[in-house]
PAROFI-205024 format. One record per residue (C-alpha): residue in three letters; x, z, y. Coordinates in nm, 4 decimals. Layout:
N
PT rest        X        Z        Y
PT  ALA        X        Z        Y
...
END
This chain:
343
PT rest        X        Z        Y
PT  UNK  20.8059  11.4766  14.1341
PT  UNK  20.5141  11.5634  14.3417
PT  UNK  20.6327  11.5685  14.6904
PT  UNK  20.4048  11.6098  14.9687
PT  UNK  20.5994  11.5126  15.3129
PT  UNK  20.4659  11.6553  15.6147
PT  UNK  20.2649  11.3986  15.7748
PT  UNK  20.1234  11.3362  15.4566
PT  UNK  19.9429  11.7000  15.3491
PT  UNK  19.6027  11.6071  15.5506
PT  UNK  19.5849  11.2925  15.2958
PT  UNK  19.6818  11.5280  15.0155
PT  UNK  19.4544  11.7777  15.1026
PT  UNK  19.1489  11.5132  15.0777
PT  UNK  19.2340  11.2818  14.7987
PT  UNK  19.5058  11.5058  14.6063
PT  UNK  19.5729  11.8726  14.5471
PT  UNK  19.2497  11.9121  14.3557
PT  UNK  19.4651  11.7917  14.0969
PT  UNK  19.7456  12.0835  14.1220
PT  UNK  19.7436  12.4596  14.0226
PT  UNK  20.0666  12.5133  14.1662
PT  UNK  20.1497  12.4927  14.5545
PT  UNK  20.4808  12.5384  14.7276
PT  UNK  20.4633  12.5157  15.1038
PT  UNK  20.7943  12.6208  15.3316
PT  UNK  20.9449  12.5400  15.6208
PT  UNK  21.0765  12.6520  15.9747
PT  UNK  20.6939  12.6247  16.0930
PT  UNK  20.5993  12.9533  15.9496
PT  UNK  20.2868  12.9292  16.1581
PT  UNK  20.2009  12.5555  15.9443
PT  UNK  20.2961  12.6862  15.6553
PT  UNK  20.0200  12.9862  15.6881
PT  UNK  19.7515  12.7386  15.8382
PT  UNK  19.7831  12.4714  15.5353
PT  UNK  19.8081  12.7701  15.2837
PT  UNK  19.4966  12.8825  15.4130
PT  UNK  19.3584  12.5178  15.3967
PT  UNK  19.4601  12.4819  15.0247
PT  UNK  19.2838  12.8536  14.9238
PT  UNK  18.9958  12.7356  15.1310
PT  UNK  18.9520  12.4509  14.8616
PT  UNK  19.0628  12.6273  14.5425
PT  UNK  18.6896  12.6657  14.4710
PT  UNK  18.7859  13.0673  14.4863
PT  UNK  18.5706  13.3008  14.6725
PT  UNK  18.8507  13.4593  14.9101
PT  UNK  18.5880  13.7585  14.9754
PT  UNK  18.6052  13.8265  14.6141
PT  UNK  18.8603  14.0742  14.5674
PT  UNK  18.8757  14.0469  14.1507
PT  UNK  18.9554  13.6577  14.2156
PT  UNK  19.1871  13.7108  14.4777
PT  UNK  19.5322  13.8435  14.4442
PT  UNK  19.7999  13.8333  14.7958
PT  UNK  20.0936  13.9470  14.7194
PT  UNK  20.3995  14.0058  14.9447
PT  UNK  20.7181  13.8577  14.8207
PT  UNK  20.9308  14.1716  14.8817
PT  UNK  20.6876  14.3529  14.6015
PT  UNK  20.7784  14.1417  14.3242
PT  UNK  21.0975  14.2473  14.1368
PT  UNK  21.0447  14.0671  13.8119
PT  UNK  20.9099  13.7391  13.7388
PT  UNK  20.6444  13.9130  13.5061
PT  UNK  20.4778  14.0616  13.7656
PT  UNK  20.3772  13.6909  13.9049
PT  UNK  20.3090  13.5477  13.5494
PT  UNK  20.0892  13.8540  13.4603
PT  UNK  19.8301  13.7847  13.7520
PT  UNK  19.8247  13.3852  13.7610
PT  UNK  19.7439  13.4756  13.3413
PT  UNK  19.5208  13.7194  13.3902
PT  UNK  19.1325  13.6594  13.3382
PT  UNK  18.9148  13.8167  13.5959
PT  UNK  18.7125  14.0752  13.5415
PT  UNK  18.3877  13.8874  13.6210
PT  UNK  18.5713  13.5689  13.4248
PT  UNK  18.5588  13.2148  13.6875
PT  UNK  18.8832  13.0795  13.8453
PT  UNK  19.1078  13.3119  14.0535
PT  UNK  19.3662  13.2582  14.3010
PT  UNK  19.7167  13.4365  14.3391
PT  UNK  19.8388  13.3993  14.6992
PT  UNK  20.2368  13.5060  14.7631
PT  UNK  20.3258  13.5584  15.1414
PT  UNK  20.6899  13.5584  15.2685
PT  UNK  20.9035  13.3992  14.9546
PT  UNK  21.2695  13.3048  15.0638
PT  UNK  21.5303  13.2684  14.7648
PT  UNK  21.3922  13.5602  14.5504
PT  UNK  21.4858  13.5055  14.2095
PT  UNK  21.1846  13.6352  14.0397
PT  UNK  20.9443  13.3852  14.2149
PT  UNK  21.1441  13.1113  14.1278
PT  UNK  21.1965  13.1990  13.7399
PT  UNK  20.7907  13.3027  13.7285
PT  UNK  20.7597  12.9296  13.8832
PT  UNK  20.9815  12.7459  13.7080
PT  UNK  20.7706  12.8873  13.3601
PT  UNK  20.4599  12.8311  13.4949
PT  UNK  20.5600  12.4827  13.5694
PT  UNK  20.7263  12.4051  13.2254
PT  UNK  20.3099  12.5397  13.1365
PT  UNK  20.0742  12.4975  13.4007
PT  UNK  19.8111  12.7675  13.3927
PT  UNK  19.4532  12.6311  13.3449
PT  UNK  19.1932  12.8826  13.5082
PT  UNK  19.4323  13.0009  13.7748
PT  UNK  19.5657  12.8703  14.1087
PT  UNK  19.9372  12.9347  14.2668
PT  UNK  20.0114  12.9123  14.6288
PT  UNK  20.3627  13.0564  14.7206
PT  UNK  20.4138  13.0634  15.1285
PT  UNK  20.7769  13.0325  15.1990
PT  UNK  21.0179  12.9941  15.5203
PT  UNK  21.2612  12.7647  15.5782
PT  UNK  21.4362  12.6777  15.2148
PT  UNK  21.7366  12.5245  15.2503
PT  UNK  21.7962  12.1553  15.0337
PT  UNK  21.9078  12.3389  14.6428
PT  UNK  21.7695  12.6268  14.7164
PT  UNK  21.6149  12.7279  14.3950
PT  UNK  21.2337  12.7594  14.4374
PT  UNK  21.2378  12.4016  14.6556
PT  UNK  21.4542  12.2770  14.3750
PT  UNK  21.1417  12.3564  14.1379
PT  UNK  20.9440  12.2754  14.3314
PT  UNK  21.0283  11.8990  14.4395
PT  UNK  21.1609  11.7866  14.0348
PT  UNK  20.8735  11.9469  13.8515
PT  UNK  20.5463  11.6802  13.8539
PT  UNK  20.3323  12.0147  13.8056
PT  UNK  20.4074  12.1649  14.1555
PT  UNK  20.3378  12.0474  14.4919
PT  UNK  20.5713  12.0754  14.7258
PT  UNK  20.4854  12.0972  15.1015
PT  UNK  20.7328  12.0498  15.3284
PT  UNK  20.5821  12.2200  15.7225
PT  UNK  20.8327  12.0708  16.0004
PT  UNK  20.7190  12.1658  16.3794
PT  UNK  20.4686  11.9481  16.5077
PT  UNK  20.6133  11.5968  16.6807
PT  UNK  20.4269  11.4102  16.9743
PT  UNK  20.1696  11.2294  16.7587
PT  UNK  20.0606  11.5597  16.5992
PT  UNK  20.0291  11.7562  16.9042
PT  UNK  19.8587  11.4754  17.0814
PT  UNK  19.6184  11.4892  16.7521
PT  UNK  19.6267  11.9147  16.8007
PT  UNK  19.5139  11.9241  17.1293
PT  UNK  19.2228  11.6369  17.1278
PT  UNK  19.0701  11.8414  16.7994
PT  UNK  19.0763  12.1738  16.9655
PT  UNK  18.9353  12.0559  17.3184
PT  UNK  18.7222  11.8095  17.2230
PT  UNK  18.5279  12.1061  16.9938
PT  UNK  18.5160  12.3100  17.3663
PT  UNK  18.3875  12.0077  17.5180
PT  UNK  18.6469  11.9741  17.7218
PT  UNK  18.8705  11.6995  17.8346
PT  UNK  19.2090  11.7069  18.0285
PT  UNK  19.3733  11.4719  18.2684
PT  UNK  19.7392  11.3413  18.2025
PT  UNK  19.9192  11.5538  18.4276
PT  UNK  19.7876  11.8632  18.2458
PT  UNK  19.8522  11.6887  17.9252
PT  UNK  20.1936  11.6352  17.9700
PT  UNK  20.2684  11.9816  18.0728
PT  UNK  20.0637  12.1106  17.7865
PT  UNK  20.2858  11.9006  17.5158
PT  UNK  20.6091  12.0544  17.7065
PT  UNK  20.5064  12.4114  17.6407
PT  UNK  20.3604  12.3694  17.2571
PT  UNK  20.4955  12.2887  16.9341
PT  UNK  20.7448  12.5035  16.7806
PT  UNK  20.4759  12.6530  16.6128
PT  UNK  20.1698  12.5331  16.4730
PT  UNK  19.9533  12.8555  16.4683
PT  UNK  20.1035  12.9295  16.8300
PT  UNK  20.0301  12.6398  16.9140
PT  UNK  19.6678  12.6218  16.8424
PT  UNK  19.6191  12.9575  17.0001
PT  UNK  19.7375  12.9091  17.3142
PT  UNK  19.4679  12.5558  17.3214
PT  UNK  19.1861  12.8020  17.2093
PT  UNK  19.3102  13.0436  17.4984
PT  UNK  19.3203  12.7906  17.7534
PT  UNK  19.0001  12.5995  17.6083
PT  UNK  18.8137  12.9766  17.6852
PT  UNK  19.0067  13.0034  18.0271
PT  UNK  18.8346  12.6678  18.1125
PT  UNK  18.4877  12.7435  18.0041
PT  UNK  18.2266  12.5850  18.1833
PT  UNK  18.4256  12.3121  18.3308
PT  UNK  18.4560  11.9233  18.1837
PT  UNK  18.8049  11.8653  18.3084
PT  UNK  19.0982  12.0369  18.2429
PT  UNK  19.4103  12.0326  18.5105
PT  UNK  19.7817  12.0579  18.5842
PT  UNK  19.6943  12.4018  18.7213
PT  UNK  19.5233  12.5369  18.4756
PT  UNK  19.7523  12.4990  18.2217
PT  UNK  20.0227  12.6404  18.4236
PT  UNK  19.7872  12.9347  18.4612
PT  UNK  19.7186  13.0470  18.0916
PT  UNK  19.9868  12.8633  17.8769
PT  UNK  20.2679  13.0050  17.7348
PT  UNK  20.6112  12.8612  17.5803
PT  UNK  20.4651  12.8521  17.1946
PT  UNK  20.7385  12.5965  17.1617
PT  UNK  20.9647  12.8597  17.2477
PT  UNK  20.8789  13.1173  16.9637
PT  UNK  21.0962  13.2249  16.7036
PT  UNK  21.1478  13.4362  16.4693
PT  UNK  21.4968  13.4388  16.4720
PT  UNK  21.5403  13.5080  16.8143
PT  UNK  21.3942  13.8795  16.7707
PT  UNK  21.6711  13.8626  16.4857
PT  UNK  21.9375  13.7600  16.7459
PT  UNK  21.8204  14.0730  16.9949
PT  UNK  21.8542  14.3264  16.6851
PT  UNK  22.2243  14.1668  16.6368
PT  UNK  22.3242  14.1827  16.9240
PT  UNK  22.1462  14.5155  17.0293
PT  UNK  21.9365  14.3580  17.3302
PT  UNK  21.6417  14.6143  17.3348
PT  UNK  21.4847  14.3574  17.5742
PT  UNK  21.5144  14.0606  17.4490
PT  UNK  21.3662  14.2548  17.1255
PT  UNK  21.0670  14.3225  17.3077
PT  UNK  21.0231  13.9839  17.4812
PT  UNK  21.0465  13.8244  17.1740
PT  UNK  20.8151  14.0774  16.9693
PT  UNK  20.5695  14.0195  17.2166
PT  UNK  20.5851  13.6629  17.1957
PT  UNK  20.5458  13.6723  16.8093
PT  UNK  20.2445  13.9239  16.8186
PT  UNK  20.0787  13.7040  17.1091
PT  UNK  20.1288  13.3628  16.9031
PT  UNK  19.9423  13.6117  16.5543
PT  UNK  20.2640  13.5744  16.3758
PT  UNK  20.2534  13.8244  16.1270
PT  UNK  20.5094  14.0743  16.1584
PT  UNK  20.6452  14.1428  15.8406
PT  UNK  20.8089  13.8120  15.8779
PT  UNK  21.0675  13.9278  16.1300
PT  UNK  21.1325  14.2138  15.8604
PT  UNK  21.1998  13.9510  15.5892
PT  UNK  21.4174  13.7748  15.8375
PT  UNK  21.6044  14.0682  15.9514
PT  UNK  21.6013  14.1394  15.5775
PT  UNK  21.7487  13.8595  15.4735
PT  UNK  22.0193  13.8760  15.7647
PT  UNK  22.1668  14.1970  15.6912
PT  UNK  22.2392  14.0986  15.3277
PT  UNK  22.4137  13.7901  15.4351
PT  UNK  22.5667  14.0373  15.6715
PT  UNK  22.6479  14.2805  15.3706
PT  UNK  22.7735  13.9970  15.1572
PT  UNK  23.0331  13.8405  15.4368
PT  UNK  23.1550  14.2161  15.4950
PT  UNK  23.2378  14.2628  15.1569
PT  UNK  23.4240  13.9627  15.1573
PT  UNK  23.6036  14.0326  15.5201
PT  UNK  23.7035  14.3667  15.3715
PT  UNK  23.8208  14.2135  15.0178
PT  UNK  24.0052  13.8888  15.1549
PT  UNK  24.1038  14.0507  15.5119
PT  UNK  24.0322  13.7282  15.6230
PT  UNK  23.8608  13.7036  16.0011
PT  UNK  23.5118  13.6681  16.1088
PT  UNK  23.4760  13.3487  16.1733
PT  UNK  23.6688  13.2513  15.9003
PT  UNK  23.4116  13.4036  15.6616
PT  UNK  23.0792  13.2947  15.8650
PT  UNK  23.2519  12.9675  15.8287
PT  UNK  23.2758  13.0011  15.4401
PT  UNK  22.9681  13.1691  15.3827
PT  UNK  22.7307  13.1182  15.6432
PT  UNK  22.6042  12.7776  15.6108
PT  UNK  22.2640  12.7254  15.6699
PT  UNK  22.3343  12.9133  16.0021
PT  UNK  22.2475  12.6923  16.2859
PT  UNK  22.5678  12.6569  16.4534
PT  UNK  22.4369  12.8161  16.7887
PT  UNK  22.3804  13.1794  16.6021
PT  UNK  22.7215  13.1820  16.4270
PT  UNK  22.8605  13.3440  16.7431
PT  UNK  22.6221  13.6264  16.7223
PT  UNK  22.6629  13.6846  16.3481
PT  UNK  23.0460  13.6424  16.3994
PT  UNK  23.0054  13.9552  16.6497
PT  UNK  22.7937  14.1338  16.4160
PT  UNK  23.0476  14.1248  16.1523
PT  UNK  23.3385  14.2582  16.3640
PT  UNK  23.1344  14.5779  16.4778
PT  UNK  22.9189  14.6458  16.1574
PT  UNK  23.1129  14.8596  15.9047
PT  UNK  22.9760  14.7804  15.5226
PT  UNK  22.8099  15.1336  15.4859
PT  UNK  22.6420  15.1051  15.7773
PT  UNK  22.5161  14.7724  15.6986
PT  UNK  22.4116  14.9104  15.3571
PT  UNK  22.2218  15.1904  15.5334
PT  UNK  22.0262  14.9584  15.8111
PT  UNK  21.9346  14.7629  15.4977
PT  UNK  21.7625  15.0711  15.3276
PT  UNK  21.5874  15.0814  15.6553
PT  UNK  21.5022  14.7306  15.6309
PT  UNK  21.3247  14.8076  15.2378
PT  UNK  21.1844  15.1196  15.2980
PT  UNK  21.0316  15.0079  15.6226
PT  UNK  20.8734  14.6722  15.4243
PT  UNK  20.7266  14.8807  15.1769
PT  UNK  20.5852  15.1788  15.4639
PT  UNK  20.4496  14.8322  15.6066
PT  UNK  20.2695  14.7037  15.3141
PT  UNK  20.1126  15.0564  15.2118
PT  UNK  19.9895  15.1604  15.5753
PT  UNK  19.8806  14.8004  15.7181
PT  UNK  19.7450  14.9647  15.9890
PT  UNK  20.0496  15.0945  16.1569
PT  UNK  20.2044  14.7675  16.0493
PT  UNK  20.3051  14.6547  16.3709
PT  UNK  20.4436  15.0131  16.5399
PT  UNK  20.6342  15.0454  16.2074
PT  UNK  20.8239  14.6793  16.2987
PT  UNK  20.8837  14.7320  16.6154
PT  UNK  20.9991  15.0994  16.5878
PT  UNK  21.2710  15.0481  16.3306
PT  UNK  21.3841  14.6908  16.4750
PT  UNK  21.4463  14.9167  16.7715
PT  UNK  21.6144  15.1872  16.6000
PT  UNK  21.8517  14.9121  16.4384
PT  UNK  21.9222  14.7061  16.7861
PT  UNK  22.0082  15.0609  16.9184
PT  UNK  22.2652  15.1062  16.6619
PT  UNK  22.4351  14.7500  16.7458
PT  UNK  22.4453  14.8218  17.1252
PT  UNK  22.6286  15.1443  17.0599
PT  UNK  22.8486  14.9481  16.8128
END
């Protein structure tokens, strides 16, 4: 069982994961679990400007768990160690199977590093992933008061700047739901504050935004519930804090199938709404049941089947024009939270 709690990866990093091929980070700090993936490939001894020893991958492109074994066993083409980096992993059954092999036979010239959000306890890749001694598994929780304090010395002290308590305390109200958000929003105000040695209350107020406050699901939430605004408010949030987009599609991904799934069953059992969110929706934090509860009573089965052709075909428009990446997003989340609001 190789374990790695969340307090503990900067100890790990140092002293351990040399000794690993095979990395499994998740977690509801999506913006953690991108910073220490990066952190790990930074000390794979891979040159991550080499694209013949570099392979991303997006989880929504893998359909078969050969895909994943066939590049962590290929040899490059110049030879040397290569890396194979998957972004966006929830409960897809192909990762876990290619992971669960790979563990039973731990590859020897390659180097595994799955990103994944916010597995639930059984789910089956953490299940792998915290039993097998080959993997290490790296749990990313949101940043308490000791790390923050930690966060925000690093990043000012490297400006050169120092800040006074008052401006500290409002600082450690408005970060922390998200690591990556987090340190943005300290390099933002750390080049707000440029030239002086202290920072204050007011400046902070001045240039800091809620990171704490960012969340993927709540763009979910304003698709759901058709709130156009509250779609945009939270897009821009997300874009603002660099969370990469395709994440709210693999959320809103993932939604609508749980969506299609309690349908079914509404329409099978003619049993209520809340009856069947109570059934089948756990993991659901209890204060979005409501919303999916709503969803369920105004979303007919085709139509859910059709937003979730959206949902794919927009994923994969995503992945082969990166460059209109974030107008595709936003466009079809809209088209979909239109929908509800007429529902």
């Amino acid at each position: 069982m190789s374990e790695v709690k969340s307090h503990e990866f900067d100890g790990f990093l140092n002293r351990g994961a040399s000794n690993y091929r095979l990395f499994l980070l998740y977690g509801p700090d999506r913006g953690l679990v991108s910073e220490r993936a990066a952190q790990l490939a930074a000390g794979c001894g891979v040159a991550l400007d080499d694209p013949f020893a570099l392979v991303k991958l997006d989880a929504s492109e893998l359909q078969q768990a050969g895909r994943v074994l066939d590049e962590v066993n290929a040899i490059g083409l110049f030879g040397g160690e290569k890396l194979v980096w998957i972004r966006g992993a929830a409960s897809e059954k192909a990762i876990a199977e290619a992971l669960q092999i790979l563990a039973d036979t731990p590859p020897t010239g390659s180097t595994l590093i799955i990103e994944a959000g916010d597995l639930k306890k059984g789910a089956a890749l953490r299940k792998i992933g915290e039993t097998s001694r080959a993997v290490a598994s790296i749990a990313c929780y949101s940043d308490d008061a000791r790390s923050l304090q930690a966060l925000i010395d690093k990043e000012l002290a490297e400006a050169g700047l120092r800040i006074g308590p008052a401006a500290r305390e409002r600082l450690l109200e408005a970060l922390g739901g998200d690591r990556m958000a987090s340190r943005n929003e300290l390099r933002k105000l750390a080049l707000y504050c440029r030239g002086k040695d202290m920072i204050d209350e007011e400046d902070v107020l001045a240039i800091v935004g809620d990171a704490s406050a960012i969340s993927v699901d709540d763009a979910v939430d304003a698709v759901l519930k058709g709130d156009v605004d509250a779609l945009l408010h939270a897009m821009k949030k997300i874009t603002s804090s660099k969370t990469p987009p395709f994440l709210v599609l693999q959320a809103c991904l993932r939604q609508f199938q749980q969506l299609d799934v309690m349908r079914a069953e509404m329409d099978t059992s003619r049993q209520p709404a809340n009856q069947v969110v109570a059934s089948l929706g756990r993991g659901l934090h209890f204060r979005r049941k409501p919303i999916v509860e709503a969803a369920l009573k105004h979303w007919t089965a085709p139509a859910i089947r059709r937003e979730l052709s959206r949902l794919q075909a927009t994923i994969y428009q995503s992945r082969a024009r990166q460059s209109l990446e974030d107008s595709l997003v936003l466009q079809n989340l809209l088209a979909i939270a239109i929908q509800s609001a007429r529902r």
